[in-house]
C-alpha positions as CSV (number, residue, x, y, z in Angstrom):
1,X,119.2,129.7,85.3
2,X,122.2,128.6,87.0
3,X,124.8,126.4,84.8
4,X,124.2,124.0,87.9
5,X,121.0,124.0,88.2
6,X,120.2,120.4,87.1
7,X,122.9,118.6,88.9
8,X,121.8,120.0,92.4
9,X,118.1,119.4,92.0
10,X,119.5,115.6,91.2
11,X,121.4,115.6,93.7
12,X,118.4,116.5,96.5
13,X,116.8,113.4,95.0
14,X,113.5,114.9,95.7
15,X,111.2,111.7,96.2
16,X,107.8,111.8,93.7
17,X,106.2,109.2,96.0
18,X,102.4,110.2,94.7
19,X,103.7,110.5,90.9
20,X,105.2,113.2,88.9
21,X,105.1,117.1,89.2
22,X,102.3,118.6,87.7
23,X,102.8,119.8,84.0
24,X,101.8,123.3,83.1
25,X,102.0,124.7,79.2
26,X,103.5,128.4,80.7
27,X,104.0,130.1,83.7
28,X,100.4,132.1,84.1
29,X,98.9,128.1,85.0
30,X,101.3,127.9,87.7
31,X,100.2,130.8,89.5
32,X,96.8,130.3,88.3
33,X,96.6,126.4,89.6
34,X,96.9,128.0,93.1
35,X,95.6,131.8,93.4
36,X,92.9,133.1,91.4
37,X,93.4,133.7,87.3
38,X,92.4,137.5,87.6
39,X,95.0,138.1,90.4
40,X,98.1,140.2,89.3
41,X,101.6,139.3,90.2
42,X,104.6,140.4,90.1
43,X,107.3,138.2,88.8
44,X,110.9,137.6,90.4
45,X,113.5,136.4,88.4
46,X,116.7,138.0,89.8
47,X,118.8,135.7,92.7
48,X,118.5,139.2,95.2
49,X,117.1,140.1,98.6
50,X,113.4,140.1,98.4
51,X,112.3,142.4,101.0
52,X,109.6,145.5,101.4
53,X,107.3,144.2,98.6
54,X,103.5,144.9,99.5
55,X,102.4,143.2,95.7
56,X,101.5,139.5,94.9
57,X,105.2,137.9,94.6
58,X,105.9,135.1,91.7
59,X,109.5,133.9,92.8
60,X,110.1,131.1,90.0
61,X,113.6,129.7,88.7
62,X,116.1,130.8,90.5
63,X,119.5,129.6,92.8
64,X,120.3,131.0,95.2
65,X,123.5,130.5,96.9
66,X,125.9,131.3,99.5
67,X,123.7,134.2,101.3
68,X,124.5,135.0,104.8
69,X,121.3,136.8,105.5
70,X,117.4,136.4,105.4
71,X,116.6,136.2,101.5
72,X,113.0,136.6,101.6
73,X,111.0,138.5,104.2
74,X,107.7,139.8,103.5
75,X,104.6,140.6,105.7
76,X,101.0,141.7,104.6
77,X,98.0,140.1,103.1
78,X,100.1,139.8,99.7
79,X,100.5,136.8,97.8
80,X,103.4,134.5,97.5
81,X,104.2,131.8,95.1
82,X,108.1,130.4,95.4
83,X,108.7,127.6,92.6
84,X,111.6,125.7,90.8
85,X,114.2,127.7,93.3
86,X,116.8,125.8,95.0
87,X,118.7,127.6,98.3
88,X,122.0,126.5,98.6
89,X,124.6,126.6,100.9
90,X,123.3,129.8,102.8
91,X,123.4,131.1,106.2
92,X,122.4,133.6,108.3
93,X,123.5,134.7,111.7
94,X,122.8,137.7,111.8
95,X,118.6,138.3,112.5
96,X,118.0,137.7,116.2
97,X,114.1,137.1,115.8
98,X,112.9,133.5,116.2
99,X,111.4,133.5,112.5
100,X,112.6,131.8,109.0
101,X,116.7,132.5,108.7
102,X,116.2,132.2,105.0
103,X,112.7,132.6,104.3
104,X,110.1,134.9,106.6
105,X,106.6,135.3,106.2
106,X,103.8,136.8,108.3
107,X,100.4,137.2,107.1
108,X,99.2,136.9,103.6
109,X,99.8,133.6,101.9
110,X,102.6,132.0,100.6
111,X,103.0,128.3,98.5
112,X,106.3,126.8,98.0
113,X,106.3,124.2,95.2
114,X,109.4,122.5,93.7
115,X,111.5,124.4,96.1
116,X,115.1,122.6,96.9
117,X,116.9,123.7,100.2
118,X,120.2,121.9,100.7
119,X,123.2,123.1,103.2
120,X,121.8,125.6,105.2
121,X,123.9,126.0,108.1
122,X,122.9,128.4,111.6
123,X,125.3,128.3,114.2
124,X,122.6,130.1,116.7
125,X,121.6,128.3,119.7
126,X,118.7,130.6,119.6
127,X,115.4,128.9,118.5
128,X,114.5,129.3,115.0
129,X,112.5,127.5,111.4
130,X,116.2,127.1,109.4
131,X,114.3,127.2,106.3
132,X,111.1,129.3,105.8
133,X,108.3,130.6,109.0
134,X,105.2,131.1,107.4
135,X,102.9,132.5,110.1
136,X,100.2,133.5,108.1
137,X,96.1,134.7,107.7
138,X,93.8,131.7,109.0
139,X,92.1,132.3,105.4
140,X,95.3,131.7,104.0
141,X,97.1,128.9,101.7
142,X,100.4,127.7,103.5
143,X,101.7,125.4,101.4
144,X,104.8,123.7,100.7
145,X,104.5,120.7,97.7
146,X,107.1,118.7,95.8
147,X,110.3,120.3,97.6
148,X,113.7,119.0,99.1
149,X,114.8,119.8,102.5
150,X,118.2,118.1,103.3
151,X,122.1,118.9,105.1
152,X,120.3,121.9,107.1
153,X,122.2,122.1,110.7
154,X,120.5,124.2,113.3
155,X,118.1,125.1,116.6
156,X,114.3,124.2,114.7
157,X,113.0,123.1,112.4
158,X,113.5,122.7,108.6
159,X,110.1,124.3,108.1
160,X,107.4,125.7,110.3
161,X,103.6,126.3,109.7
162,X,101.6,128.5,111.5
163,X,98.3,129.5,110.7
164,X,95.9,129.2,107.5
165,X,95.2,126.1,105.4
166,X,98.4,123.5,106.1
167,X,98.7,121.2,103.4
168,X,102.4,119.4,102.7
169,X,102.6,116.9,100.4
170,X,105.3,115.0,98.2
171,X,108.6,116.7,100.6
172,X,111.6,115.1,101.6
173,X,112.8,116.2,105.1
174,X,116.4,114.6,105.2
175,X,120.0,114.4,107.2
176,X,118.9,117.6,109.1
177,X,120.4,118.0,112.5
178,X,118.7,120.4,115.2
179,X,120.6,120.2,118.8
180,X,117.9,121.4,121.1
181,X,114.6,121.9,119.3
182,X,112.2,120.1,116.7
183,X,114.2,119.5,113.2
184,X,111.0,118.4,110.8
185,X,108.5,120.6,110.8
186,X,106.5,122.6,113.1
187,X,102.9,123.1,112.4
188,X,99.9,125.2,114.5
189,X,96.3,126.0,112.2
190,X,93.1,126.8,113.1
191,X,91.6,125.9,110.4
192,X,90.3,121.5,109.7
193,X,91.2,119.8,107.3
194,X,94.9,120.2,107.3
195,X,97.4,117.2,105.6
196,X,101.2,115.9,105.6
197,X,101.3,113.5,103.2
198,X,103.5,110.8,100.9
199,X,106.8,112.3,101.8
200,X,109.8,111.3,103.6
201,X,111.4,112.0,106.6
202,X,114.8,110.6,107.3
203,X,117.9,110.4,108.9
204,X,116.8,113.3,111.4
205,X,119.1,114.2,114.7
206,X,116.8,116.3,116.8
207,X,116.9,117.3,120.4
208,X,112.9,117.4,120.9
209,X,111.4,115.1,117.6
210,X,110.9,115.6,114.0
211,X,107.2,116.5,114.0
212,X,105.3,119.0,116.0
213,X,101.4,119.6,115.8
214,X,99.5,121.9,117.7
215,X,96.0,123.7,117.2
216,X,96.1,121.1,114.5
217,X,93.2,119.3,112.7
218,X,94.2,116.8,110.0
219,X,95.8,113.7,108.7
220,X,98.8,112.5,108.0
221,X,99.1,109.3,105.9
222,X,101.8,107.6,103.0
223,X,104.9,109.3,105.1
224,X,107.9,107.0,105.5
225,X,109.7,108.5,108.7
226,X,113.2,106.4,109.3
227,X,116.1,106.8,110.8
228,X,115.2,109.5,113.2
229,X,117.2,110.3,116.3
230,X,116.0,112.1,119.2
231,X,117.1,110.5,122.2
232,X,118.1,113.8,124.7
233,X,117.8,112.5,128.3
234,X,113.9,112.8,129.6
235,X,110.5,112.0,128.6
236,X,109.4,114.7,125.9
237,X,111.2,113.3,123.0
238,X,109.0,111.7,120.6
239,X,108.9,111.2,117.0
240,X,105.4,112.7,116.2
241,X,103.5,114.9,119.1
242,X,100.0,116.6,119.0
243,X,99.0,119.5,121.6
244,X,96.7,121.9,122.7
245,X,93.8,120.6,121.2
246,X,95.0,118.9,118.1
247,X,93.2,116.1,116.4
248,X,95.2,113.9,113.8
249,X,94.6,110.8,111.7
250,X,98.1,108.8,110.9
251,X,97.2,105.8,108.2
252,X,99.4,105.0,105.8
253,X,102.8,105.1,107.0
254,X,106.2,103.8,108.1
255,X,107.6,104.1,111.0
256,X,111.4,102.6,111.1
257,X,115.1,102.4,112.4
258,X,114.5,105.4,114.6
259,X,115.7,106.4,118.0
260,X,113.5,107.7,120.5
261,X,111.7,108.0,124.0
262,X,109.0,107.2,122.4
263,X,106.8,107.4,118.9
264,X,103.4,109.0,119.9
265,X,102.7,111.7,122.1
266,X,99.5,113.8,122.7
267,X,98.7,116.2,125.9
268,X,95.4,116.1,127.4
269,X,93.5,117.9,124.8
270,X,94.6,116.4,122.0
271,X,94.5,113.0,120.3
272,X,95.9,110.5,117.7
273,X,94.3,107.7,115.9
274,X,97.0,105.7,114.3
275,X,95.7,102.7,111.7
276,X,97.7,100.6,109.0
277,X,100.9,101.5,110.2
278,X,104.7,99.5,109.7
279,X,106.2,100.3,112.9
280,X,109.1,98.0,113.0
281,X,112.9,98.3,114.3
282,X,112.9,101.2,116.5
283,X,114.4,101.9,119.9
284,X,111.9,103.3,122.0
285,X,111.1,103.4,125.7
286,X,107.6,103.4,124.8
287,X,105.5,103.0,121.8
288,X,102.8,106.1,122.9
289,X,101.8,108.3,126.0
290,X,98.7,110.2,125.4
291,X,94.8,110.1,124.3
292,X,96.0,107.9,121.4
293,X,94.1,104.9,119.2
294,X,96.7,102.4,117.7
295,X,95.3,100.0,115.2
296,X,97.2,96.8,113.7
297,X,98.7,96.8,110.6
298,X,98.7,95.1,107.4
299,X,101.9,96.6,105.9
300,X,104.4,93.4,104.3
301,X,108.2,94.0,104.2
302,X,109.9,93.1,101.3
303,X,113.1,92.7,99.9
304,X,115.4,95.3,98.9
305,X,118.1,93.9,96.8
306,X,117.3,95.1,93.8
307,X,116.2,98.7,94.7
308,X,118.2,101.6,92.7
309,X,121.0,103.3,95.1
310,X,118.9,106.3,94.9
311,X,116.5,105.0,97.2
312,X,118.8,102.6,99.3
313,X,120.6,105.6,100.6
314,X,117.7,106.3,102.7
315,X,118.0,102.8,104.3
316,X,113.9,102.4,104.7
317,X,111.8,99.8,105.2
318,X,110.8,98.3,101.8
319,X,106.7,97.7,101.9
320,X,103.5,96.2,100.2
321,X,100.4,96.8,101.2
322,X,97.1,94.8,100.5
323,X,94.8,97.6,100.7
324,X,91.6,95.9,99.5
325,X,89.7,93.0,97.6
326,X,86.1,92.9,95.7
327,X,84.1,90.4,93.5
328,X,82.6,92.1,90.4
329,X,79.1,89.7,91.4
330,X,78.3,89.6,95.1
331,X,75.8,86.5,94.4
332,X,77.4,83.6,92.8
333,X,75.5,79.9,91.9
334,X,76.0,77.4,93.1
335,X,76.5,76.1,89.1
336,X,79.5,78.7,88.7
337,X,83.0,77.1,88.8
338,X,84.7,80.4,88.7
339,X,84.2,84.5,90.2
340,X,86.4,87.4,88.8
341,X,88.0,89.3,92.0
342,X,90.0,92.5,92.3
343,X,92.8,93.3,94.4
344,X,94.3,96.7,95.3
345,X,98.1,96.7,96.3
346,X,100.4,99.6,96.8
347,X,104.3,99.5,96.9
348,X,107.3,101.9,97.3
349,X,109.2,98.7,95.3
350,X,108.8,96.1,92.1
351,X,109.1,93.0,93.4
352,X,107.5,89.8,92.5
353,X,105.1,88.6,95.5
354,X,102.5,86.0,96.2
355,X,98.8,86.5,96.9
356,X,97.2,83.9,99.1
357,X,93.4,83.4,98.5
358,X,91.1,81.5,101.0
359,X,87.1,81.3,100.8
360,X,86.4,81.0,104.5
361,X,89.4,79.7,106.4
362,X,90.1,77.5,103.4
363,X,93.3,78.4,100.9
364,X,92.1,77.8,97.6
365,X,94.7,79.5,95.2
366,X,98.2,80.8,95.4
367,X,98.6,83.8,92.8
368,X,102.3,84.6,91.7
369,X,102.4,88.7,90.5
370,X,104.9,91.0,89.7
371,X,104.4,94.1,92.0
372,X,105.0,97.4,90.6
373,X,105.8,101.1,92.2
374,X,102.7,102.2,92.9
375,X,99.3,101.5,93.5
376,X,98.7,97.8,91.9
377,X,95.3,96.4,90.5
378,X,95.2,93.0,89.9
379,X,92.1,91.1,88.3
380,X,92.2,87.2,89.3
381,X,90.1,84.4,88.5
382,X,88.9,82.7,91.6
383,X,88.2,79.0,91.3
384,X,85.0,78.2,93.2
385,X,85.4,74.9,95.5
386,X,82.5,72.1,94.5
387,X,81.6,71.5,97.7
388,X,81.2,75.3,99.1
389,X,78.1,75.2,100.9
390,X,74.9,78.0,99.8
391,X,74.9,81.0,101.9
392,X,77.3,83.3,102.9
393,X,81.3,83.3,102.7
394,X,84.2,85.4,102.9
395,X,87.0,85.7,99.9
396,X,90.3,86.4,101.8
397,X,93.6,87.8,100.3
398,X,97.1,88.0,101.5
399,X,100.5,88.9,100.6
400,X,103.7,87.1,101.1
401,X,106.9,88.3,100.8
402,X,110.5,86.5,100.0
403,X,110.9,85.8,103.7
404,X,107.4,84.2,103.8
405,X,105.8,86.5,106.2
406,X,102.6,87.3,105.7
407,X,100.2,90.6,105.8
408,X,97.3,90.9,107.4
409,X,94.0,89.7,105.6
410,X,91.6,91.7,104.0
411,X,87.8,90.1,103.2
412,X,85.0,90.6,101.1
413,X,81.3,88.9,101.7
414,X,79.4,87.4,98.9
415,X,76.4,84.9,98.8
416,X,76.8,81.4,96.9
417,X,72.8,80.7,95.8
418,X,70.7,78.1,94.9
419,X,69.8,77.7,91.2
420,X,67.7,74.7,92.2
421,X,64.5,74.4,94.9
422,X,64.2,71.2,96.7
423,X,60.6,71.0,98.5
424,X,59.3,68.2,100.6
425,X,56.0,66.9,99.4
426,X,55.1,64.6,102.5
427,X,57.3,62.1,104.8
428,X,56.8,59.6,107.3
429,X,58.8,57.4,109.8
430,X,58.7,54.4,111.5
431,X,60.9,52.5,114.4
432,X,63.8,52.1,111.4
433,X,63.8,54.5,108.3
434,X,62.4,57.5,107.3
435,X,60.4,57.8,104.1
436,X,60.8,61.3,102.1
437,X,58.7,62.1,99.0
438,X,59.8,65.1,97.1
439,X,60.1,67.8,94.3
440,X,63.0,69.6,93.0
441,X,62.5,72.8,90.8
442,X,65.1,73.3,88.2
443,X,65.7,76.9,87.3
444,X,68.0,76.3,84.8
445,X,68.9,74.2,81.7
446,X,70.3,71.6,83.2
447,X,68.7,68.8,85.2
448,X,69.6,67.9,88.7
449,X,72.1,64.4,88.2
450,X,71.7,62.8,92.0
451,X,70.4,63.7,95.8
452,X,73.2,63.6,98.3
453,X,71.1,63.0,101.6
454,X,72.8,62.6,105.3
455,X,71.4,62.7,109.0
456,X,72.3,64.9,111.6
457,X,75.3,67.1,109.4
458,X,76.8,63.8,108.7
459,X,79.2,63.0,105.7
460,X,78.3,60.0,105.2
461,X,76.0,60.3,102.6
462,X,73.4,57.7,100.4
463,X,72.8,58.8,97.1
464,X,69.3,59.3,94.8
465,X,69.7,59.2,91.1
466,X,66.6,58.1,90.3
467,X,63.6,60.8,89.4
468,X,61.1,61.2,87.3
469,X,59.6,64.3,85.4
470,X,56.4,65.6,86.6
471,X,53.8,67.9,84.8
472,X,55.8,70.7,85.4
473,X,58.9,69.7,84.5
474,X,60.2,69.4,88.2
475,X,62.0,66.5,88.8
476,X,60.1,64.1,91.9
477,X,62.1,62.0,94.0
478,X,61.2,59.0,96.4
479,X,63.7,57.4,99.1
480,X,64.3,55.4,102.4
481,X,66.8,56.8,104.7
482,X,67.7,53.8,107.6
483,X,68.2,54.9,111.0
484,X,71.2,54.0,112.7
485,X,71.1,51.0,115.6
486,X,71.9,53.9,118.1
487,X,69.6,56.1,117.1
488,X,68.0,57.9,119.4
489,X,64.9,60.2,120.8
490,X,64.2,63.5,120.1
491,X,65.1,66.3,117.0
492,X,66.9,65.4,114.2
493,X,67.4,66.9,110.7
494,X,67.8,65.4,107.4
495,X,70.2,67.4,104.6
496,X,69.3,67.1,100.9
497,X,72.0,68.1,98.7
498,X,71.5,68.3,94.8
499,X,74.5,67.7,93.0
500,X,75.7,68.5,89.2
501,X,78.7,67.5,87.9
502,X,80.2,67.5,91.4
503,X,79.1,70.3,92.3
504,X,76.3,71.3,94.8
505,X,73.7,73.8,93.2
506,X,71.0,73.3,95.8
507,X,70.2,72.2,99.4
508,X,67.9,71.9,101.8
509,X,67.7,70.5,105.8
510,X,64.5,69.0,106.8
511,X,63.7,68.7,110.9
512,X,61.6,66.1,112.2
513,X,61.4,64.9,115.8
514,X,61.7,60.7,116.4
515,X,59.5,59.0,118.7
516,X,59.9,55.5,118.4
517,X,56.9,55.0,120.7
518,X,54.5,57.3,118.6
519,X,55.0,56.0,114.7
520,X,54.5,59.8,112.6
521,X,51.5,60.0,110.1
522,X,51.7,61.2,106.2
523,X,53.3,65.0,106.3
524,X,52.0,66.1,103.0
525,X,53.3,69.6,102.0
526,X,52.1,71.1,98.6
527,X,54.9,72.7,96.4
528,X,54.2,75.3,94.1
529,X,56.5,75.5,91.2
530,X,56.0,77.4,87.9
531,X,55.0,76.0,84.7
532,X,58.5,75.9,82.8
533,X,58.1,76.8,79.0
């Protein structure tokens, strides 16, 4: 291993956005966590070309520096596994093809994991990946995990991807320069189910964009793309574009400090559906062109000031985001005073925050939390309001930042039920009150302490403390409710409200219609309650 080896892998600052590498106890599990365990290899340990090889490849723990030519070109159905290899400071002038000027491969598979690429420098105006051009077997993996591609100056691409099964994850794509052509990636695959995810892209000069899909089915999500320029004169210059018959799903991502024509672009066979996105301070002609679905967001931005100068060097947008909420019991009582709730947030930052918590449109409690890198659970006791009605509510989080702005809400249903049963034995009316006899079931312990009854939804309420215990246990109630002076013709509806300690544990509404020229008769109604023991 190069005597250097550790101070330029820190100096790529290769960003573990989804958590750390994976940990293997010897070399055989890293090839054997991607090809199959009975597949032979050969290993590669010497910093040399790497060139006519027809065998499975194992390229591990090497440096390799200051090459002027193509350092790895292979093609056939073999298998290739780079890992823990940095390029640096290479170039190559010399190959006049259009594939990878440091790393070609056609056919076959290959999988680049904890690979570092800094300095690369082509002074071709020809078209060409800087990096690697995998164009590969549509059975194939093409993969390229954990890795660092920064300082790279030339006509494409950092990285291109064409064919087999595309997945990119955990990569940094940074201060890359391409004059004419895409500067990110490139990718093409027949095959569904592709991915480019949590990884940066950042401080990108590009002629055409950073990001290129075609033939490509798949999703991209938890990418922070920022401080991207590709501003040429004309309409074609856009951040991410999907073509010939390319279907993508962006969620998840950041979109910031970037100069452009525009952000999303599809042709006419293609499409984008873009949802819980932070696209904020970027100078654009147009947001989109295209067959393309953009959702709202719910991202937050925080603040920065006491983020390590690791991560400030990328200048991104700082975010939270309040990705969902639950109550452990869907049906509450009406007796319970408190609910337990859950609350998933993720954050790029640790910052202290505040979650707002409403039941309806009503807030009810302001939660102070620490936030943590990371995905964030949070378990908090909701205080139930005394006067929430029975039936069906919504629990409503957000999160506020240091500036007071707010995220979009996220809401969970649950049902508030009656532990009590109010039935209506008989009632009757006249020209100036109403006369209500009734029953009210207790299902639990404790017994009801008074009747709030109103007319019409009113809040002006009488009261009924007075009951007695029938056979049964149920606890019978008698009362007069006056009509008002004005009162007039037609239906009306009385509310019944049993109350405990303040809070409401049971209700009922009870229509009648008021004729004042026809006096009603007796309206008994039989309630069946179970014997309590």
């Amino acid at each position: 291993m190069h005597e250097n080896y550790n101070q330029i892998n820190f100096n790529s600052i290769c960003y573990y956005f989804n958590g750390n590498p994976m940990k293997f106890s010897d070399i055989d599990d890293i090839w054997n966590s991607f090809y199959c365990n009975n597949e032979e290899y050969i290993p590669i340990t010497q910093s040399k070309i790497i060139n006519n090889q027809n065998k499975n490849c194992f390229i591990h723990d090497l440096l390799f520096s200051n090459f002027n030519q193509r350092i790895i070109d292979l093609q056939g159905d073999q298998k290739v596994l780079i890992y823990k290899t940095i390029f640096f400071a290479n170039t190559n002038n010399q190959n006049s093809d259009s594939h990878g000027r440091l790393i070609s491969k056609l056919d076959g598979s290959l999988v680049q994991y904890q690979v570092h690429s800094l300095d690369t420098t082509i002074n071709l105006d020809e078209y060409s990946a800087v990096h690697s051009n995998s164009e590969l077997s549509d059975s194939s993996l093409n993969y390229v995990k954990d890795s660092t591609f920064t300082g790279s100056k030339g006509n494409g691409p950092s990285i291109r991807c064409k064919k087999g099964h595309i997945i990119i994850k955990n990569i940094n794509i940074s201060n890359t320069q391409s004059d004419y052509h895409y500067s990110g990636y490139v990718t093409s695959s027949y095959v569904n189910n592709n991915s480019f995810t949590y990884s940066i892209i950042s401080n990108i000069t590009s002629g055409d964009g950073p990001l290129r899909h075609s033939n490509f089915d798949g999703n991209l999500d938890h990418l922070i793309i920022n401080g991207v320029v590709a501003n040429e004169s004309g309409t074609s210059y856009c951040i991410i574009s999907a073509y010939i018959y390319s279907s993508i799903t962006i969620r998840d991502c950041i979109f910031s400090n970037s100069d452009a024509y525009r952000i999303f672009e599809t042709d006419d066979s293609s499409s984008l559906t873009i949802s819980d996105c932070y696209i904020n301070n970027n100078k654009v002609h147009e947001v989109e062109s295209g067959t393309i679905n953009l959702e709202t967001t719910n991202f937050l931005e925080l603040n920065t000031s006491e983020i390590g100068p690791e991560i400030k060097a990328y200048q991104l947008t700082k975010f939270a985001v309040l990705k969902f909420i639950s109550i452990t019991n869907t049906l509450l009582k009406g007796i319970d005073e408190n609910a337990s709730a859950i609350i998933t947030i993720e954050s790029n930052i640790s910052f202290p925050i505040a979650i707002i918590i409403y039941i309806d449109d009503e807030i009810i409690q302001v939660e102070l939390i620490p936030l943590q890198y990371g995905i964030n659970l949070y378990n908090i006791n909701i205080t139930i309001p005394s006067r929430l009605d029975i039936g069906t509510h919504n629990l409503t989080a957000k999160i506020q930042g240091y500036n007071e702005n707010e995220s979009r809400s996220v809401a969970y249903g649950f049902k508030l039920i009656d532990p009590v049963e109010i039935s209506i034995i008989y009632s009757k009316y006249n020209k100036r009150r109403i006369t209500i006899f009734g029953a009210i079931d207790v299902k639990e312990n404790d017994l009801v302490k008074e009747l709030e009854v109103a007319l019409d939804n009113s809040t002006n309420f009488i009261r009924v403390d007075e009951f007695t215990i029938g056979k049964n246990n149920e606890q019978l109630f008698n009362f007069n409710f006056e009509f008002p002076s004005d009162f007039t013709k037609g239906n009306h509806c009385i509310q019944m409200n049993a109350v405990n300690n303040s809070r409401i544990i049971g209700t009922i509404k009870y229509d009648f219609i008021f004729d004042p020229d026809r006096l009603s008769t007796n309206r008994p109604v039989i309630p069946k309650f179970r014997k309590r023991r």
